[in-house]
C-alpha positions as CSV (number, residue, x, y, z in Angstrom):
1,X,39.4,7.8,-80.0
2,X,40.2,9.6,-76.9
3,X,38.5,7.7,-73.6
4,X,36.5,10.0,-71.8
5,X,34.7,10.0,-68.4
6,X,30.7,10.3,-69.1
7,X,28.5,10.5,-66.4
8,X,24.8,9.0,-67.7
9,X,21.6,7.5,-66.3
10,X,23.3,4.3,-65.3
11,X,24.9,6.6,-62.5
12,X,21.5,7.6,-61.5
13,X,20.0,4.6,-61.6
14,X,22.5,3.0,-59.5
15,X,21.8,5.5,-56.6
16,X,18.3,4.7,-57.2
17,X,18.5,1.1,-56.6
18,X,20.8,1.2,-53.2
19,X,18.4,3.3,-52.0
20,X,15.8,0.8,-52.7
21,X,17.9,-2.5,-51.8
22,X,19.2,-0.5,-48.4
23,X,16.3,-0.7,-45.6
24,X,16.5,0.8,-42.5
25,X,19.0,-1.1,-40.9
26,X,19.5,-1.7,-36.7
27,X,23.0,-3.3,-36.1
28,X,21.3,-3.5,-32.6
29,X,17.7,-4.2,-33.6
30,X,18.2,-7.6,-35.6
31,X,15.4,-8.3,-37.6
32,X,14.4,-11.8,-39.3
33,X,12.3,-11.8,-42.7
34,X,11.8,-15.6,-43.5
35,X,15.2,-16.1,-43.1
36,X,16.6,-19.8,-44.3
37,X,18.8,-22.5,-42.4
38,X,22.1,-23.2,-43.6
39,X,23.1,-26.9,-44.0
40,X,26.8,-27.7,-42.2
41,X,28.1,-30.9,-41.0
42,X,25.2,-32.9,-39.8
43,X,23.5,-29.6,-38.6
44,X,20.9,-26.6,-40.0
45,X,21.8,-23.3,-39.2
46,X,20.8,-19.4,-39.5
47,X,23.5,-16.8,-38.3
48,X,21.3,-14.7,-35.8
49,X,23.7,-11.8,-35.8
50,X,26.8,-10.7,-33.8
51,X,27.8,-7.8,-31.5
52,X,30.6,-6.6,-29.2
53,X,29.0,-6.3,-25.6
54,X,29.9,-4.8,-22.5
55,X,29.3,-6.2,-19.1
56,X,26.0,-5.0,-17.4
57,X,27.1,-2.7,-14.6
58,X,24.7,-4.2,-11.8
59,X,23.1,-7.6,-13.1
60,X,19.1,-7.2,-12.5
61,X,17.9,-10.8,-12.7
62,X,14.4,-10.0,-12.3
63,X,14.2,-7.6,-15.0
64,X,17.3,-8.2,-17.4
65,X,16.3,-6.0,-19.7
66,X,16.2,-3.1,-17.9
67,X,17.7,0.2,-18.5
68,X,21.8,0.1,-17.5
69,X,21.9,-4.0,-18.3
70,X,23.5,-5.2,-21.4
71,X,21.6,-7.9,-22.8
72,X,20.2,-10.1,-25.7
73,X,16.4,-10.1,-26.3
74,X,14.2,-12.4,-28.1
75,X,11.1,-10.7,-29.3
76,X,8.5,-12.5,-31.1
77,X,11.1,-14.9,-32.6
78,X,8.7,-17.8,-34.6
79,X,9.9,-20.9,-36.7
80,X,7.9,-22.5,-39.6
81,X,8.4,-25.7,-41.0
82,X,7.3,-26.9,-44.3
83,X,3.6,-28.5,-44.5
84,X,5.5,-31.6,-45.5
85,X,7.4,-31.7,-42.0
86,X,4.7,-31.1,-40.1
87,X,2.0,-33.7,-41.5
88,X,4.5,-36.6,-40.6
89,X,3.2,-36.3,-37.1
90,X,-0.1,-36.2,-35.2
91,X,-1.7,-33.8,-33.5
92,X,-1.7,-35.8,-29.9
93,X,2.6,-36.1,-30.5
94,X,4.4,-33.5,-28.2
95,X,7.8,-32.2,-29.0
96,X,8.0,-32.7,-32.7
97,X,10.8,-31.0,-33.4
98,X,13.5,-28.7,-31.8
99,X,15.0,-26.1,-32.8
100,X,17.9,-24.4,-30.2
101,X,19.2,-20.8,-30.0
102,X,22.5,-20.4,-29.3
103,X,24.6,-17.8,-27.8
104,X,28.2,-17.8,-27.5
105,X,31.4,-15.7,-26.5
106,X,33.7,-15.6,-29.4
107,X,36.2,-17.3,-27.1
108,X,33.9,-19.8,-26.6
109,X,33.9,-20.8,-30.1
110,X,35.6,-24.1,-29.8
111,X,32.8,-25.3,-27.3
112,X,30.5,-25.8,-30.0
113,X,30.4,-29.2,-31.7
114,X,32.0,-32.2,-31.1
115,X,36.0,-31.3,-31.6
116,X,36.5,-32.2,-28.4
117,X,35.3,-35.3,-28.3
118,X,37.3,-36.2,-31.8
119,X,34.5,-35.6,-34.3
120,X,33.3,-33.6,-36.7
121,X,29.9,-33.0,-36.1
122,X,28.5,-30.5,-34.5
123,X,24.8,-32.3,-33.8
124,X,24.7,-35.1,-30.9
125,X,25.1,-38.6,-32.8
126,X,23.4,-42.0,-31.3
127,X,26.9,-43.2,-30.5
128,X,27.4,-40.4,-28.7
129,X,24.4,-40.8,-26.8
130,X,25.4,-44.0,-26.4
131,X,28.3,-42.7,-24.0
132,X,26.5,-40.2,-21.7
133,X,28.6,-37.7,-23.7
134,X,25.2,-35.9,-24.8
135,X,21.3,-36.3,-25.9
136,X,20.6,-37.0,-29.3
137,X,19.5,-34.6,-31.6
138,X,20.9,-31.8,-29.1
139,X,23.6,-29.4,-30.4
140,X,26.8,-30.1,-28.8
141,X,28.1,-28.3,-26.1
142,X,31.0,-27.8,-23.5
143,X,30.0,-26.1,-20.7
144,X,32.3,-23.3,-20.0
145,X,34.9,-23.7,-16.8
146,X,34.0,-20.3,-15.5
147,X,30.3,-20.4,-15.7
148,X,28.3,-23.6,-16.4
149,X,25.3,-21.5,-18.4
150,X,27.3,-20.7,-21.0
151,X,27.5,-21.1,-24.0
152,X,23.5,-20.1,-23.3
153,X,21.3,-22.6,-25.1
154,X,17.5,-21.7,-25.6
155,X,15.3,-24.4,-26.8
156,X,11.8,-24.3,-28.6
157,X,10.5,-27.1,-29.3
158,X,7.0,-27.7,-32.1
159,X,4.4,-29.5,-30.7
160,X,1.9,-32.0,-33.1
161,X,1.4,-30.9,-36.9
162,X,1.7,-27.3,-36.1
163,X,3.7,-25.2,-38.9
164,X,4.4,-22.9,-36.7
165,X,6.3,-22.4,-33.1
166,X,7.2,-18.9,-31.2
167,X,10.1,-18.5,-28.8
168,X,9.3,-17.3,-25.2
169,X,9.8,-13.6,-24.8
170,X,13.2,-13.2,-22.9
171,X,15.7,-11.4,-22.5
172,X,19.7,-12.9,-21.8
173,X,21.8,-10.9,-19.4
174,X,25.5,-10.1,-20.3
175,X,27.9,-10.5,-17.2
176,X,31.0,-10.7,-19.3
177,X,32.7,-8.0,-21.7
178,X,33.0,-9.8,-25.2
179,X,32.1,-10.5,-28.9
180,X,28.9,-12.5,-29.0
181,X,27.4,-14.4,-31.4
182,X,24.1,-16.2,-31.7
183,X,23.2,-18.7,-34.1
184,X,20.0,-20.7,-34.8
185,X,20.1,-24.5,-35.5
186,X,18.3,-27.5,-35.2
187,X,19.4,-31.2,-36.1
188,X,16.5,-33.2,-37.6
189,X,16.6,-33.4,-41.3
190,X,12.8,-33.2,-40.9
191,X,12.8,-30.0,-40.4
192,X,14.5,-28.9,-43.3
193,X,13.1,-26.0,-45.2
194,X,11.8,-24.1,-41.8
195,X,12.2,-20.6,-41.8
196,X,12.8,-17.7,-38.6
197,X,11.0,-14.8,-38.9
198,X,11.3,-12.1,-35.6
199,X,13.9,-9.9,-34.6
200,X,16.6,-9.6,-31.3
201,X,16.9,-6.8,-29.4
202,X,20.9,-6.3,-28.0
203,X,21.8,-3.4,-26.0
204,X,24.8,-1.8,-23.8
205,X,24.7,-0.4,-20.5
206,X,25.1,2.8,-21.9
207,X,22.7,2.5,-25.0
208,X,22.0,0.1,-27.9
209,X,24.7,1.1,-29.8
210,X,26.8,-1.7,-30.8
211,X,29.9,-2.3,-29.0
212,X,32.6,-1.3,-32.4
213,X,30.2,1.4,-32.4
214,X,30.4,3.4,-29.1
215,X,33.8,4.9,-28.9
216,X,32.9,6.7,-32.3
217,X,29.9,8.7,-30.9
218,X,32.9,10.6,-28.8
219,X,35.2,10.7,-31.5
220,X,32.6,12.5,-33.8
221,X,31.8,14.7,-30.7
222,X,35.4,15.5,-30.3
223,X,36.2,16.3,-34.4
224,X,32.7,18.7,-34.1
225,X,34.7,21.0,-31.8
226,X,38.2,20.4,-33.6
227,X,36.7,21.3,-37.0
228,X,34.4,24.5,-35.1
229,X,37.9,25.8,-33.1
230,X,39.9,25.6,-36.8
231,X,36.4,27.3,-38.5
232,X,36.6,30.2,-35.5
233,X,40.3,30.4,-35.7
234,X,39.8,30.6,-40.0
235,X,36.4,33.7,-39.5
236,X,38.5,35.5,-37.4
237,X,41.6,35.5,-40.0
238,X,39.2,35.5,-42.9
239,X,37.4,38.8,-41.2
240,X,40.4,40.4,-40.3
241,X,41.8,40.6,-43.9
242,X,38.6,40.3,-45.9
243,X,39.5,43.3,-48.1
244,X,43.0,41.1,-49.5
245,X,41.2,37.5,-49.4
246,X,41.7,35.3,-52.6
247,X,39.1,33.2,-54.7
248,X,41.2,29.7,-52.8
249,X,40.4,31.1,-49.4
250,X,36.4,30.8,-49.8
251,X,37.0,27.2,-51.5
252,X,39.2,26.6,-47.9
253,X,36.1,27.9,-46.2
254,X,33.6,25.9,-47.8
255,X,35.8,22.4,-47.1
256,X,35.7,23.6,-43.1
257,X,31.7,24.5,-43.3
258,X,31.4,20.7,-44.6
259,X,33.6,19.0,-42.3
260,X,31.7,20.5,-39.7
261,X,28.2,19.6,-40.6
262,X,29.7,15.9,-41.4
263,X,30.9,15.2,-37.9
264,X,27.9,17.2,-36.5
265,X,25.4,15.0,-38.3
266,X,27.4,12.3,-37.3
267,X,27.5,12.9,-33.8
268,X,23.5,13.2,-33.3
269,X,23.0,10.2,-36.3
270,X,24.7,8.0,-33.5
271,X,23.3,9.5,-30.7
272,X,19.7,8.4,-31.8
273,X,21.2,5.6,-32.8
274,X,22.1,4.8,-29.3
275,X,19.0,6.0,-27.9
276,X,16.1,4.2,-30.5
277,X,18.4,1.1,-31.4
278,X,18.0,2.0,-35.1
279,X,19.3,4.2,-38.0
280,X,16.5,6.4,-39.3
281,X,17.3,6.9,-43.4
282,X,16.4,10.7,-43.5
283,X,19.0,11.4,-41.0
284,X,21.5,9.0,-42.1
285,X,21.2,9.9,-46.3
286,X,22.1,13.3,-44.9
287,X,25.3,12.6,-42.9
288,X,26.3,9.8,-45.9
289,X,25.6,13.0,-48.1
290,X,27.2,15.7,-46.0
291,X,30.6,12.8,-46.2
292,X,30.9,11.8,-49.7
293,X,30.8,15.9,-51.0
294,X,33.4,16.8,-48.0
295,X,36.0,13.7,-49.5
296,X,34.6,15.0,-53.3
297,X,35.6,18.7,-52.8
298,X,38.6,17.9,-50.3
299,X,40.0,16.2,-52.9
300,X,39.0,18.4,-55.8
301,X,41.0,21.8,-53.4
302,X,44.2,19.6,-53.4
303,X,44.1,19.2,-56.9
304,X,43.0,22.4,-57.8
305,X,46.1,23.8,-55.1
306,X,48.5,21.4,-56.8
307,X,47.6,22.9,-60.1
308,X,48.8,26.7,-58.8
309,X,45.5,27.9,-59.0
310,X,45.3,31.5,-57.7
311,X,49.7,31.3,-57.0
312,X,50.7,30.6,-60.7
313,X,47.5,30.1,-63.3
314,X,44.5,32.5,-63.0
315,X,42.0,29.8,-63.6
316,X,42.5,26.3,-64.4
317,X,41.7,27.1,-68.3
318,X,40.5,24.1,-70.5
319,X,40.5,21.4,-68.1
320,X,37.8,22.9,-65.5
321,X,35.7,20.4,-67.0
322,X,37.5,17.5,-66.1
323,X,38.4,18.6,-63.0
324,X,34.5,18.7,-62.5
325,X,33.3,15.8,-64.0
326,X,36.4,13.4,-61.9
327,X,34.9,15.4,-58.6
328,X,31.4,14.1,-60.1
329,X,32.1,10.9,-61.0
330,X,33.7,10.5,-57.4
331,X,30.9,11.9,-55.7
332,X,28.8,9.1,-57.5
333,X,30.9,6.4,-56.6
334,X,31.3,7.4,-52.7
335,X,28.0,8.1,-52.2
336,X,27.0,4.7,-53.4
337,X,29.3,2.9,-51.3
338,X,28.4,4.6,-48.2
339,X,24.5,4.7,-48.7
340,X,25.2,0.7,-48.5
341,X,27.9,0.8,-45.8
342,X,24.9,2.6,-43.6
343,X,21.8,2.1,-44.7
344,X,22.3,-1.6,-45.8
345,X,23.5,-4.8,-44.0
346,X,26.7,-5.1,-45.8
347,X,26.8,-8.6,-44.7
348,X,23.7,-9.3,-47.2
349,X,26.3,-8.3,-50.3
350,X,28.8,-10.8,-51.6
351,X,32.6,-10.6,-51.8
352,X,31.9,-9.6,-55.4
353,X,29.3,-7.4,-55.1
354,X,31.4,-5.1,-52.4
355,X,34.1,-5.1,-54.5
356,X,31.7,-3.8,-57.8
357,X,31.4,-0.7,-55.1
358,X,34.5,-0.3,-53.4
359,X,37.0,-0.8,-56.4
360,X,35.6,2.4,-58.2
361,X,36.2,4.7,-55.4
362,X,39.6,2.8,-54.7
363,X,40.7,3.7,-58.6
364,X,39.9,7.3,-58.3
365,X,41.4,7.9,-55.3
366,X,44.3,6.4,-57.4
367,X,43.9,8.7,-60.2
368,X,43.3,12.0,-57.9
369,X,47.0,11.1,-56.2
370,X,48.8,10.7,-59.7
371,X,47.2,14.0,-61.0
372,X,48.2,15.8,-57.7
373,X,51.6,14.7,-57.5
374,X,51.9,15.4,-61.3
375,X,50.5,18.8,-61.1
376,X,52.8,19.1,-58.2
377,X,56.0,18.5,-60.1
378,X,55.2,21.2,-62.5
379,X,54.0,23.9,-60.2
380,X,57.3,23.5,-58.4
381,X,59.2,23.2,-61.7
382,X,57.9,26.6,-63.1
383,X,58.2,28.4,-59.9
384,X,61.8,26.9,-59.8
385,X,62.0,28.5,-63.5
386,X,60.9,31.7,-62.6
387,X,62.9,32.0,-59.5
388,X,59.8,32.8,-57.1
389,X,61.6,31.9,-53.9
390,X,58.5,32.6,-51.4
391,X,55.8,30.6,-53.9
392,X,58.4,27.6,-54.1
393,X,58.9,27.8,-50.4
394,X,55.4,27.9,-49.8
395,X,55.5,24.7,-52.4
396,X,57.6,22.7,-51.0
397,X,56.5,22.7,-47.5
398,X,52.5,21.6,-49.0
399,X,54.3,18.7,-51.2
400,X,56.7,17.4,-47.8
401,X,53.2,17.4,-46.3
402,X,51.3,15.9,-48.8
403,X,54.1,13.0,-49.2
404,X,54.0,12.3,-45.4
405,X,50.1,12.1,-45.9
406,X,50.2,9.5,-48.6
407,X,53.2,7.5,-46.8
408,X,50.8,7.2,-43.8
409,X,48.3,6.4,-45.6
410,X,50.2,3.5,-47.3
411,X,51.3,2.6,-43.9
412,X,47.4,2.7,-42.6
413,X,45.9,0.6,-45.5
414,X,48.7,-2.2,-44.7
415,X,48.0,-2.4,-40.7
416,X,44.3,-2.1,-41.6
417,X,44.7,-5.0,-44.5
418,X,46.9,-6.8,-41.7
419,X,44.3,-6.3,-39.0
420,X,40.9,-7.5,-41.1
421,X,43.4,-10.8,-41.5
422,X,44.3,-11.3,-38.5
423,X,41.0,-10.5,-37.1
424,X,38.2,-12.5,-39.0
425,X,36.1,-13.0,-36.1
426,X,36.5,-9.2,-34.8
427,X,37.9,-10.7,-31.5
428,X,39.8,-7.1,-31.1
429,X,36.5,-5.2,-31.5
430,X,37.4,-2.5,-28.5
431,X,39.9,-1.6,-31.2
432,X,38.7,-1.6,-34.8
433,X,36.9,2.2,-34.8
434,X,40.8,3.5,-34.8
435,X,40.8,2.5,-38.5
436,X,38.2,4.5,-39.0
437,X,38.6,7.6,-37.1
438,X,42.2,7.8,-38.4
439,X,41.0,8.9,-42.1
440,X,39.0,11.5,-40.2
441,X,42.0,12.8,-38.3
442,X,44.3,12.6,-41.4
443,X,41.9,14.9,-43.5
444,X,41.3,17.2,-40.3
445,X,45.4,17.7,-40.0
446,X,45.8,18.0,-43.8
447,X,43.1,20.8,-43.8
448,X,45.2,22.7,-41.2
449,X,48.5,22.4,-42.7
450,X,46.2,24.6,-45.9
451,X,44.9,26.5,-43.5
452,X,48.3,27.8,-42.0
453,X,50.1,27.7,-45.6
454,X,47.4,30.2,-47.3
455,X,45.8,32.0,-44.3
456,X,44.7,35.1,-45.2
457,X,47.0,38.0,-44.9
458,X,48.0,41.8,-45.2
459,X,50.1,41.1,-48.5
460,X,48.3,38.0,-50.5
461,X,49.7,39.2,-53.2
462,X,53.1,37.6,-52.2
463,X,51.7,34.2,-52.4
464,X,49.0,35.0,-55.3
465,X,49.0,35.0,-58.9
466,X,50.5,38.1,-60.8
467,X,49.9,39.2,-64.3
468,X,52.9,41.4,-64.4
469,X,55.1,38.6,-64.6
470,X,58.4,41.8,-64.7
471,X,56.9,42.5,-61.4
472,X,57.3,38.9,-60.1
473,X,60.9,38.5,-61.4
474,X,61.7,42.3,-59.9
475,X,60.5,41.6,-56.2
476,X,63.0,38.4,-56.8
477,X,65.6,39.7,-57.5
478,X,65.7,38.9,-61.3
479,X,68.0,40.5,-64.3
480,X,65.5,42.4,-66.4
481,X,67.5,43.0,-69.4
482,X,65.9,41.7,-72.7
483,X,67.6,38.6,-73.2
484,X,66.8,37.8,-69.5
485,X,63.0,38.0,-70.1
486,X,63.2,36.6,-73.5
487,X,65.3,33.2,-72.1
488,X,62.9,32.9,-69.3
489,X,60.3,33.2,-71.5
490,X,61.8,30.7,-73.9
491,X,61.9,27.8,-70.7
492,X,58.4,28.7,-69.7
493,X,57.0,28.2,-73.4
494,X,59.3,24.5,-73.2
495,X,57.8,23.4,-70.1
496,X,54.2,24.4,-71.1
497,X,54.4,21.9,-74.2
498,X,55.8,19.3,-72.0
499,X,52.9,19.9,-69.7
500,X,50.8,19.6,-72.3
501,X,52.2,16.8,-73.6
502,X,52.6,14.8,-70.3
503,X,48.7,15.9,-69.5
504,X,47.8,14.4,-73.1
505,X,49.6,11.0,-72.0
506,X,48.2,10.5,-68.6
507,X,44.9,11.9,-68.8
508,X,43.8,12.2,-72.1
509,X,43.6,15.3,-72.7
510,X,44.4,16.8,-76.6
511,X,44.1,19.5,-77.9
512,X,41.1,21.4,-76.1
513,X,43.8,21.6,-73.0
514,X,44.8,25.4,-72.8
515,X,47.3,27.1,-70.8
516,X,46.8,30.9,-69.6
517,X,49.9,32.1,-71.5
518,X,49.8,35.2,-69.4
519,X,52.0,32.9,-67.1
């Protein structure tokens, strides 16, 4: 039985259910819903969240917080222990239990715990005590050379049988450029089972969006006026020679209209990102939208353009439906992975669970290249056949083009595989929205190079599809003589049923595949 691709409700219903599981998420608003501590060494710990910062400007110490300071705010932060915990002490006790928030430069790392004094644990032990090296049931931590404040520790302590226990409101000033990260522990086993529940505020000097962030609110500035100069440069063309445009030139149009509502929605998504502190859904489903339908249809006019259509087929015949339902199923796929890339905290889904929505999009792409490049190799075969000198030209220069584009890309995906390994901690933050923005720039240039290759002109009809195929062969130059035609046409009907035949292999496709045989 052949294997088809299907698209049913469980497509639906997966959208459904992101959109569900994906709450408004603020990278620089982080909020805490009964968050639980995390058992290591002889410690409890929750993984408050963790930003790249810039340095505050001008340092305000009596209002931190302030507008042009970049800083970390605690905001109605409160701890609850177990009823267990809290009924082992009285209500006359003071300082029942401590729990410390911690902040630390990534640099910094190795100043938390006890590996410089030789030991494993990261909670101050009585023999430690002992020494004057710390106080017991303390985190441990080396003061930094440069500044003796840091790493910053904040400590909240419960007082008598309460459950509960709020952290003063307070905000920490950043005086140093760098990846922060903040982490709540406590070291009495007591308190096991306690819960956070609150949120931090974290903001630049120039707004609260996150440090990786930042440089990409220009970038999408800068790629809304490439894509409007190349969607100016196109309307004039297009309006100049309206009367000779093709069917391919409106599908060229309709790739530039997206690209430029996808960087524009961009632009202002971050932009009020940076101005609020969080990521409001309406206008983030729209730009998440406006992206996976540009990649769907970008990808759908290469394949279409690798097929000939409009230079040597008419239409794409039988398999117009499977060119849909791959753009479809595509469309599916990306959209689900970036509804949770933006909406959701991608740090909430396991290894396994990211790679349930990243390996679908990953095999498409795969199969989009291998029909391209195969559609490729006959377009230039038949054009080689029927001696079309400026449609092979024309050919040749898209596929040298297209082959850079995917050798770049290989390129790309193993410095980008090479930097996520080399970078676990995201120590080289400044840098990481290059890997990014380059897909964005490849797309952009690869939408030109189409854009300059079938620019509407005075005489489409050079670079278009012909029905008068003795026409065609004539302006080339070719023999018209009986046998000529018949021996050409002998070749073409070979190559169709190897096309066919190949198609049948690779993708499936039997006996409802049909060729225009006006070609």
């Amino acid at each position: 039985m052949r294997p088809r691709l299907r698209p049913d409700r469980f497509h639906l219903g997966l959208l459904l259910g992101l959109l569900l599981l994906c709450h408004r998420a603020g990278a620089s608003i982080h909020e805490y819903y009964n968050g639980a501590f995390i058992p290591r060494s002889n410690s409890f710990f929750f993984h408050g969240g963790s930003e790249g910062l810039y340095a505050s400007a001008e340092v305000n110490i009596t209002a931190p917080a302030s507008d042009g300071n970049s800083f970390i705010q605690f905001e109605s932060v409160t701890f609850r222990q177990t009823k267990e915990s809290a009924s082992m002490h009285s209500d006359m006790q003071q300082k029942t239990g401590l729990v410390e928030a911690i902040v630390v430069e990534i640099q910094d790392r190795d100043k938390i715990g006890g590996r410089y004094l030789n030991t494993d644990a990261i909670c101050c032990t009585r023999e430690l005590h002992d020494r004057n090296l710390c106080k017991v049931g303390e985190v441990i931590i080396r003061p930094s050379q440069d500044n003796s404040d840091w790493p910053k520790r904040i400590q909240t302590f419960f007082d008598g049988s309460s459950e509960e226990t709020t952290m003063v409101t307070q905000a920490i000033p950043i005086i140093k450029t760098g990846m922060y990260y903040l982490y709540f522990m406590f070291c009495d086993p007591q308190l096991k089972g306690t819960i956070i529940k609150g949120r931090t505020v974290w903001r630049n000097p120039h707004g609260y969006l996150p440090g990786k962030m930042a440089p990409l609110m220009t970038f999408y500035g800068f790629m809304s006026l490439a894509y409007l100069l190349l969607g100016l440069c196109w309307f004039l063309q297009f309006v100049r020679y309206w009367k000779h445009t093709l069917q391919l030139h409106y599908h060229i149009t309709a790739v530039i209209a997206l690209g430029m509502c996808e960087m524009a929605f961009w632009y202002f998504e971050y932009g009020n990102f940076n101005s609020t502190g969080s990521r409001p859904m309406g206008i983030t489903i729209w730009a998440v939208t406006f992206t996976a339908v540009k990649k769907t249809v970008s990808r759908l006019l290469l394949l279409v353009v690798s097929m000939g259509y409009g230079v040597v087929r008419p239409t794409l015949g039988g398999i117009t439906s499977r060119v849909a339902l791959l753009g479809f199923v595509y469309f599916i796929a990306s959209e689900a992975l970036e509804l949770v890339e933006h909406l959701g905290n991608i740090n909430d889904f396991s290894g396994k669970a990211r790679l349930f929505l990243v390996l679908p999009v990953a095999l498409l792409d795969a199969t989009f290249i291998i029909w391209i490049f195969s559609s490729l190799s006959k377009t230039l075969e038949k054009l080689q056949i029927r001696k079309s000198t400026a449609k092979l030209e024309l050919y040749r220069k898209f596929t040298n083009s297209l082959a850079v584009s995917v050798l770049l890309s290989v390129a790309w995906i193993g410095y980008e595989l090479y930097f996520n390994a080399t970078d676990p901690l995201s120590e080289l933050w400044q840098r990481s929205w290059i890997v990014s923005a380059f897909w964005n720039v490849l797309s952009y240039v690869l939408l030109g190079i189409i854009c300059i290759l079938w620019a509407p002109s005075h005489n489409p009809t050079r670079y278009a599809y012909s029905e008068d195929t003795n026409d065609d062969f004539d302006d080339e130059g070719m023999p018209l003589t009986g046998s000529g035609v018949r021996g050409i046409g002998d070749n073409l009907s070979k190559l169709e049923r190897k096309e066919r035949k190949n198609m049948d292999h690779v993708f499936g496709m039997g006996d409802d595949l049909e060729e225009d045989k006006r070609e």
